[in-house]
RODO-937415 format. One record per residue (C-alpha): residue in three letters; y, x, z. Coordinates in Angstrom, 2 decimals, m for minus. Example, Ala and Ser with C-alpha at 12.3 -4.5 7.8 and 13.67 -1.06 7.14 Angstrom:
REM RODO-937415
residu	yy	xx	zz
ALA	m4.50	12.30	7.80 .
SER	m1.06	13.67	7.14 .
REM end
This chain:
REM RODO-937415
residu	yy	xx	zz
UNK	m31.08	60.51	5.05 .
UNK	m34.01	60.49	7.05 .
UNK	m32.69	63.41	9.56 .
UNK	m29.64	61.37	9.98 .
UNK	m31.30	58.29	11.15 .
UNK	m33.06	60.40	13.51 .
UNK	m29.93	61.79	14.95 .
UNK	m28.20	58.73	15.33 .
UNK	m31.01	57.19	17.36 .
UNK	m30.95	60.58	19.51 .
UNK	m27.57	60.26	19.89 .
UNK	m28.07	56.50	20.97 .
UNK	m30.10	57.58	23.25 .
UNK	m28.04	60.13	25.04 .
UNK	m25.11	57.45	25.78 .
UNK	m25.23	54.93	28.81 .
UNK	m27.24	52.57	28.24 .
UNK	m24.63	49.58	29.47 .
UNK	m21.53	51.91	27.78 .
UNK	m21.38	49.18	25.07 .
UNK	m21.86	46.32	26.62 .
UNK	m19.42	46.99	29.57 .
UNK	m16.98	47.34	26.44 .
UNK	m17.68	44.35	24.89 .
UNK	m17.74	42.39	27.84 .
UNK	m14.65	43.73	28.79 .
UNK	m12.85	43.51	25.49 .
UNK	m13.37	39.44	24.91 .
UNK	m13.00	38.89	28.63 .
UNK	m9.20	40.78	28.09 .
UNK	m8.71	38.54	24.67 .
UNK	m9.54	35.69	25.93 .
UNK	m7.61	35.94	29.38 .
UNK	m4.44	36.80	27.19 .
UNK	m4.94	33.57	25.47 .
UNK	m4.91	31.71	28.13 .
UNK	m1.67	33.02	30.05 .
UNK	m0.04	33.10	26.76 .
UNK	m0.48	28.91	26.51 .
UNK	0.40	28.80	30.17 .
UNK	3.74	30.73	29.22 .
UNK	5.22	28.00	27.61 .
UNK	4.54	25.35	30.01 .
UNK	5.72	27.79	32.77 .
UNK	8.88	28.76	30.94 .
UNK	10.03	25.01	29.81 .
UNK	9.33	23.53	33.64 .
UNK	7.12	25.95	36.00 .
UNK	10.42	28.35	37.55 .
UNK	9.01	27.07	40.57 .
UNK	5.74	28.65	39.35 .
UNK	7.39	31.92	38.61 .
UNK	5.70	33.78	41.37 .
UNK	2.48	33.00	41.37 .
UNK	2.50	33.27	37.24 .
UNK	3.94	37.15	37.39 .
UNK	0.94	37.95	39.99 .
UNK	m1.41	36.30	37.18 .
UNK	0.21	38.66	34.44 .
UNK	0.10	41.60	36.81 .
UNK	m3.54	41.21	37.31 .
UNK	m3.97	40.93	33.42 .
UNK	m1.86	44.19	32.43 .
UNK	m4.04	46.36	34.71 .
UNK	m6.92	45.28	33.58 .
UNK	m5.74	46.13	29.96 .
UNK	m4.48	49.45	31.83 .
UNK	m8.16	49.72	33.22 .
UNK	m9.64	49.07	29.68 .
UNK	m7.64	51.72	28.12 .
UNK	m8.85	54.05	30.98 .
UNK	m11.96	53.10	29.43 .
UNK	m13.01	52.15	32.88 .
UNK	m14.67	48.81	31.99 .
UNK	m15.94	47.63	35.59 .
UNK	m12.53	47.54	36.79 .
UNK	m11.07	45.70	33.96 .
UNK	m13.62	43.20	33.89 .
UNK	m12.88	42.46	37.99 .
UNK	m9.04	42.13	37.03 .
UNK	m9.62	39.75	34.84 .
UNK	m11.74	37.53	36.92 .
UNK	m9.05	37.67	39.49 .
UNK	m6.64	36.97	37.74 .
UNK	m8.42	33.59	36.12 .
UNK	m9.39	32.22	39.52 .
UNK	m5.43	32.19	40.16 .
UNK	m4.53	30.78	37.00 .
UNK	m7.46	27.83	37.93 .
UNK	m5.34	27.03	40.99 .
UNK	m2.09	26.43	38.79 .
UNK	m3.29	25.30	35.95 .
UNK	m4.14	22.38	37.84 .
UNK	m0.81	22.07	39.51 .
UNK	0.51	22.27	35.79 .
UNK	m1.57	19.33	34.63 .
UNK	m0.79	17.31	37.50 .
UNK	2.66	17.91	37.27 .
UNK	2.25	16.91	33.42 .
UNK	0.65	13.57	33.84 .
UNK	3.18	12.78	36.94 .
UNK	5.87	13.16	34.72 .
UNK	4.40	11.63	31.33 .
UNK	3.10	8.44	33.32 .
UNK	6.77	8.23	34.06 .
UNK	8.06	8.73	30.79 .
UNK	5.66	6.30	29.33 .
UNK	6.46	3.85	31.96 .
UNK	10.29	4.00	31.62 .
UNK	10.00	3.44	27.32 .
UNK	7.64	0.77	27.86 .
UNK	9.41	m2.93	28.65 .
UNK	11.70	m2.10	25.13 .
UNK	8.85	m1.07	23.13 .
UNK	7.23	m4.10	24.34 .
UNK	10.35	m6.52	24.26 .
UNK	10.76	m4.82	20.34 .
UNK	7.56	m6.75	19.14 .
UNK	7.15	m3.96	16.79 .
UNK	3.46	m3.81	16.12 .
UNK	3.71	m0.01	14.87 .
UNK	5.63	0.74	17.95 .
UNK	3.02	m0.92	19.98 .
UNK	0.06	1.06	18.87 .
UNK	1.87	4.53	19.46 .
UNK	2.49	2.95	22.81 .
UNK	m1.04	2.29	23.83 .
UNK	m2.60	5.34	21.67 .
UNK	m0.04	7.22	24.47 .
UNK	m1.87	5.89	27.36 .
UNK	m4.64	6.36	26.24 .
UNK	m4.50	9.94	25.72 .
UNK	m2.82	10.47	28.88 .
UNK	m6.17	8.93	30.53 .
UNK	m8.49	11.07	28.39 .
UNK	m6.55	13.99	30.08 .
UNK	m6.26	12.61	33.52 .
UNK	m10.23	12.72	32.71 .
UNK	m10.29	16.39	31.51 .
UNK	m8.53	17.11	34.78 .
UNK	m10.93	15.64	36.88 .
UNK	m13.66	17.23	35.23 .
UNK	m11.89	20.89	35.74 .
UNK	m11.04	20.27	39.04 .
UNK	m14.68	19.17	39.95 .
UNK	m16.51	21.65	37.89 .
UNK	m18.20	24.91	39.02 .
UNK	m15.02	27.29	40.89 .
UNK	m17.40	30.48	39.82 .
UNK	m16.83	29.16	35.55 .
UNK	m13.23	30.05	35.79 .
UNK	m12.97	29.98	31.84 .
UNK	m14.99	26.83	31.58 .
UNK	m12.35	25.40	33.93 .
UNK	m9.19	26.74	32.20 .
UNK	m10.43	25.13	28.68 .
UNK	m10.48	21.94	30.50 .
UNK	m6.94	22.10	31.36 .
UNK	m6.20	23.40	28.15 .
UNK	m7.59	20.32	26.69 .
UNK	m5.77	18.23	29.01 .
UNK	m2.39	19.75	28.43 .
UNK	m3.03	19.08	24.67 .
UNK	m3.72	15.55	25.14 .
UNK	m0.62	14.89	27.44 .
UNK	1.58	16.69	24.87 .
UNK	m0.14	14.15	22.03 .
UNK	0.33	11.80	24.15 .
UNK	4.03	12.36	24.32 .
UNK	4.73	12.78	20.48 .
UNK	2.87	8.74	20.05 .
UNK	5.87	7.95	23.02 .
UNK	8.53	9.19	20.83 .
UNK	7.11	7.64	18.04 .
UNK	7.18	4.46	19.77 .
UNK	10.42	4.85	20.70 .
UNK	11.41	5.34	16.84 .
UNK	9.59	2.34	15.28 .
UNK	10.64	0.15	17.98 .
UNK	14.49	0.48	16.93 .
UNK	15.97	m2.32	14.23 .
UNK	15.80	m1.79	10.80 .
UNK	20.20	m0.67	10.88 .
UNK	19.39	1.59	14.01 .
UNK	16.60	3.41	11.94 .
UNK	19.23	3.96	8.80 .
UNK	21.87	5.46	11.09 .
UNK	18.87	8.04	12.71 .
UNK	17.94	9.11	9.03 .
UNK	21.90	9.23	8.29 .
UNK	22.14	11.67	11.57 .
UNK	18.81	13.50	10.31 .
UNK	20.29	14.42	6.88 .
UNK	23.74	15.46	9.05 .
UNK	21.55	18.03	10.96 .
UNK	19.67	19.21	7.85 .
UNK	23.23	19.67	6.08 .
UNK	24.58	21.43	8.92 .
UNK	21.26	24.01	8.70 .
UNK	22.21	23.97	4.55 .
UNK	20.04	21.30	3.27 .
UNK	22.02	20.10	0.49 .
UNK	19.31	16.97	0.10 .
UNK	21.03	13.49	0.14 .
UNK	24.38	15.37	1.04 .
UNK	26.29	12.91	m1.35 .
UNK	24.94	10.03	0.19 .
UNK	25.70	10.67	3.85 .
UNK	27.82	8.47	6.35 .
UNK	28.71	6.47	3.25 .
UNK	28.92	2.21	3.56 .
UNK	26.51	m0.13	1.70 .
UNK	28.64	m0.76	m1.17 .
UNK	29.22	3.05	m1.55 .
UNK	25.64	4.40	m1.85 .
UNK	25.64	1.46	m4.77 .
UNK	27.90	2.91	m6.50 .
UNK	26.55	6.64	m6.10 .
UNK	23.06	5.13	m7.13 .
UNK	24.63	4.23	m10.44 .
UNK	25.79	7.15	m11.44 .
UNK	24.15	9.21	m14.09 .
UNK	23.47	12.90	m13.51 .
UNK	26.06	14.37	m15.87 .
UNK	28.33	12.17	m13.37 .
UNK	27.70	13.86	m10.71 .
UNK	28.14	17.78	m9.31 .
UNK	25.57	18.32	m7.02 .
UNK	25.71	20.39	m4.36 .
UNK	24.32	23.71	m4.45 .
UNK	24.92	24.09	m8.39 .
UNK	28.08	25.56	m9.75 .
UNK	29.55	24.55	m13.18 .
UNK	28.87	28.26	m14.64 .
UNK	25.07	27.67	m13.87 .
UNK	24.68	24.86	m15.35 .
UNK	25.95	25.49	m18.17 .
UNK	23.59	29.22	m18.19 .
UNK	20.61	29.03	m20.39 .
UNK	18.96	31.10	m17.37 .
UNK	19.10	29.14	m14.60 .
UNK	16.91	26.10	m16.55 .
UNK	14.84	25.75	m13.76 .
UNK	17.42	25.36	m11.37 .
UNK	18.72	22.53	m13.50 .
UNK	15.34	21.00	m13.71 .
UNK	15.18	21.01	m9.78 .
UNK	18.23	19.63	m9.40 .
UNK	17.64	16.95	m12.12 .
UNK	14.05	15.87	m9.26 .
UNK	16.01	16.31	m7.06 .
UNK	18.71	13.42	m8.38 .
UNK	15.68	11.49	m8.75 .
UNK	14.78	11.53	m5.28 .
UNK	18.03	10.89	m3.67 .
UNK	18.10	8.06	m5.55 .
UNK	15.02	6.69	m4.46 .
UNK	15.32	7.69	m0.93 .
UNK	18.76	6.05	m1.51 .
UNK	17.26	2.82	m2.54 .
UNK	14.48	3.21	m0.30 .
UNK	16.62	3.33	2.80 .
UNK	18.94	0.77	2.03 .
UNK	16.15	m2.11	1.36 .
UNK	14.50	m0.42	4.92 .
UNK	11.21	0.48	3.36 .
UNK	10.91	3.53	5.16 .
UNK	7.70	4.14	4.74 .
UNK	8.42	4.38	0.91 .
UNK	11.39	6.84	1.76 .
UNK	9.51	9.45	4.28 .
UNK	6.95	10.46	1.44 .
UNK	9.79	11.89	m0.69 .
UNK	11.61	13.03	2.71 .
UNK	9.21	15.41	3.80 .
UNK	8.94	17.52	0.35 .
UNK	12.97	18.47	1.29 .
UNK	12.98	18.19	5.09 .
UNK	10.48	20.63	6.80 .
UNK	8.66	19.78	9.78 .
UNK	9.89	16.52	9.30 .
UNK	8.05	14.48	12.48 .
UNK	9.82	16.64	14.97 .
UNK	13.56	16.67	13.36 .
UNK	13.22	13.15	12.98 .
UNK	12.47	13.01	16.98 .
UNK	15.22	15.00	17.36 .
UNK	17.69	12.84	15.56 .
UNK	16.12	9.83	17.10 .
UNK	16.91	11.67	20.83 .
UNK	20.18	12.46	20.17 .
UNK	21.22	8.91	18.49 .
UNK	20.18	6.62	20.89 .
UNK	21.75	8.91	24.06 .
UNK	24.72	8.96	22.20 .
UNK	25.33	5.22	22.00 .
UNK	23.42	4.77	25.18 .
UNK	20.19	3.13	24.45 .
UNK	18.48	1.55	27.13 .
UNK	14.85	2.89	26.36 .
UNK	16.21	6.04	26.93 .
UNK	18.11	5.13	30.26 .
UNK	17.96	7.78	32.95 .
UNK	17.11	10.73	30.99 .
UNK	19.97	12.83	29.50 .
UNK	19.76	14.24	26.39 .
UNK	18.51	18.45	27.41 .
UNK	15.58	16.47	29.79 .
UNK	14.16	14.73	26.07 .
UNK	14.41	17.86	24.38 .
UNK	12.96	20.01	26.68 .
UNK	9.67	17.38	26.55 .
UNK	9.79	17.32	22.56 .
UNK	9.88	20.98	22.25 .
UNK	7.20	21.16	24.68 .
UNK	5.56	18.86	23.18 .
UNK	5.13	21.02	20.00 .
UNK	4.37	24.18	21.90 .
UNK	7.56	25.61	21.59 .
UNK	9.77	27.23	23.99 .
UNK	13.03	25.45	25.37 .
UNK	14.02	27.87	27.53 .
UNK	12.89	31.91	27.13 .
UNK	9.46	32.99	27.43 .
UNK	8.85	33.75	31.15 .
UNK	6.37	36.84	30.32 .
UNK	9.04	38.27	28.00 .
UNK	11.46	38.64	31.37 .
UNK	8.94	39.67	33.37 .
UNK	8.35	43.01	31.26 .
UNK	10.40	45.21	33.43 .
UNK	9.23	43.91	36.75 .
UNK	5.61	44.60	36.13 .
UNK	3.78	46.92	37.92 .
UNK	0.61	49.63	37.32 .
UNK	m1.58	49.38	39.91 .
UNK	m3.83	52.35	40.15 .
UNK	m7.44	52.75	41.57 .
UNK	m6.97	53.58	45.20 .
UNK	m9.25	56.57	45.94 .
UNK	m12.57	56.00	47.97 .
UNK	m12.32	57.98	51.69 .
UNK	m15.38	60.40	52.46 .
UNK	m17.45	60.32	55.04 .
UNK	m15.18	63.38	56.75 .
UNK	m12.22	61.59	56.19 .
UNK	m13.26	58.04	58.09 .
UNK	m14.91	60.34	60.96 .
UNK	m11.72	61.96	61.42 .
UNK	m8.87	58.89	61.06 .
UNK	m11.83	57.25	63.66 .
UNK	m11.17	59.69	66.02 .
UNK	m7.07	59.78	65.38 .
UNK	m7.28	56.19	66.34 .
UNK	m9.60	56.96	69.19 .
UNK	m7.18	59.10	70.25 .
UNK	m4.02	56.71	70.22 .
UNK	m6.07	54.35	72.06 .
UNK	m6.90	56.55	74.77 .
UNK	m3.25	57.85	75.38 .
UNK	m1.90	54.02	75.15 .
UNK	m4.64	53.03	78.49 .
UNK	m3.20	56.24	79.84 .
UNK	0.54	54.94	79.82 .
UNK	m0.42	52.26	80.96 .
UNK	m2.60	53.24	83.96 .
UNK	0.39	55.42	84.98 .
REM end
């Protein structure tokens, strides 16, 4: 044991004394940069086309120095990456101006109905909007003022603000939601439960596009009334598929409530049982909120066509509405490799090659 500790150390000793760190360095500097261009990707691939350019010379930069680490040659890689974060400085703060620009107008065009509503709820998600989009105005600011050799420090800052302007955007839909009428809000749940049907949610399929007086009469039914969807009439009568009957029998349950729920308009009441059956329930509820009201032509949403909302709401979730931008850039991309250092003999003699040209260009023209 003891000779083996003693080799180790010799060993230690033998090796570069910066090998490790220049690694190290190197390897979070790489993870980190890929972080960041992979946030940027979405906000370049949703609106930034005209930011195409600039973001494939930021992802060039990036795959050589991950070419450079591989080469194990650690200096280089480390340079890369610093290059390429001083670009992505510059438009990541065209990408955060471009985001407030755009939210102060979104926020600006929902505001007289959410205001004219009187809807207290609506309201709040109204100013809780503005106010984030000021605490990332502020984040901005900061970034933009802050020192240009902390590149990182300065990317986190417009990370930060980006986040906040997407928040900010999700409390504007929201507004937008609670400031509808109670019969609005029922026909945006009825078009929620049409999308979940069409993706083969069979939840509150019985009770969908039906009138007043026929969800009362569903609601009394019993269960043995009823064939639910999703259930044949050989399962239920197999002794193996108890639980399935047992689920269905909750399930019953719960499209009654959300029945009863809904048609009284105590929504709050209904969106508890909602979400165990509709996943990722806040955004598909935006969604059927977005395409209702541009369908019968809401004025809150007034100017903005139906792909323009969308393309915020996905965005707003850090998702992608159109392709990922890096993803089509994978065959353009190109390895740049370390251009060879001249010797001394080899600047003396392209020196005098020039010298040369010079001397026979004064002779043409002397002649």
């Amino acid at each position: 044991m003891r000779n083996s500790i003693i080799v180790l150390a010799i060993i230690i000793m033998c090796l570069p004394d910066s090998s490790f760190a220049d690694q190290l360095t190197a390897d979070s500097a790489i993870r980190d940069n890929k972080e960041f261009i992979e946030f940027m990707d979405v906000p370049i691939s949703n609106f930034g086309q005209k930011y195409k350019d600039q973001f494939k010379d930021i992802y060039e930069i990036h795959f050589n120095a991950e070419v450079a680490y591989l080469q194990s040659d650690y200096n280089r890689a480390f340079k890369n990456v610093y290059e390429s974060q001083k670009k992505q400085v510059d438009l990541y703060s065209l990408l955060v101006k471009d985001y407030l620009d755009d939210t102060r107008q979104f926020l600006d065009s929902i505001s007289p109905e959410v205001i004219k509503s009187k809807n207290k709820k609506a309201r709040l998600y109204l100013n809780l909007a503005y106010r984030d989009r000021e605490v990332a105005r502020t984040h901005h600011t900061v970034a933009d003022a802050s020192n240009p050799k902390l590149c990182s420090n300065k990317i986190y800052k417009y990370i930060e603000a980006i986040k906040m302007v997407r928040r900010a955007r999700r409390y504007g839909f929201l507004a937008i939601f609670e400031s509808q009428n109670d019969e609005t809000k029922k026909k945006i749940y009825n078009h929620l439960f049409e999308i979940e049907r069409e993706k083969g949610n069979v939840f509150y399929v019985r009770f969908i596009s039906k009138t007043e007086q026929q969800i009362i009469d569903e609601m009394q039914k019993e269960y043995y009334d009823v064939q639910l969807p999703g259930i044949t009439q050989q399962e239920s009568k197999d002794e193996e598929t108890y639980g399935k009957r047992v689920e269905q029998r909750v399930r019953f349950k719960d499209e009654r409530r959300v029945a009863e729920y809904l048609l009284t308009a105590e929504f709050e009441k209904a969106e508890p049982i909602i979400r165990d059956y509709v996943k990722d329930f806040n955004f598909n509820l935006i969604v059927a909120t977005i395409e209702y009201l541009i369908a019968n032509k809401s004025p809150i949403v007034a100017g903005y066509p139906v792909e323009a909302l969308k393309r915020y709401h996905d965005d707003d979730y850090s998702r992608y509405f159109n392709p990922s931008t890096i993803d089509s850039l994978a065959g353009e991309i190109k390895v740049v490799d370390t251009i060879p250092k001249k010797t001394g003999t080899e600047t003396t003699e392209q020196q005098k090659e020039q010298t040369d040209k010079k001397e026979e260009v004064t002779a043409e023209q002397g002649k």
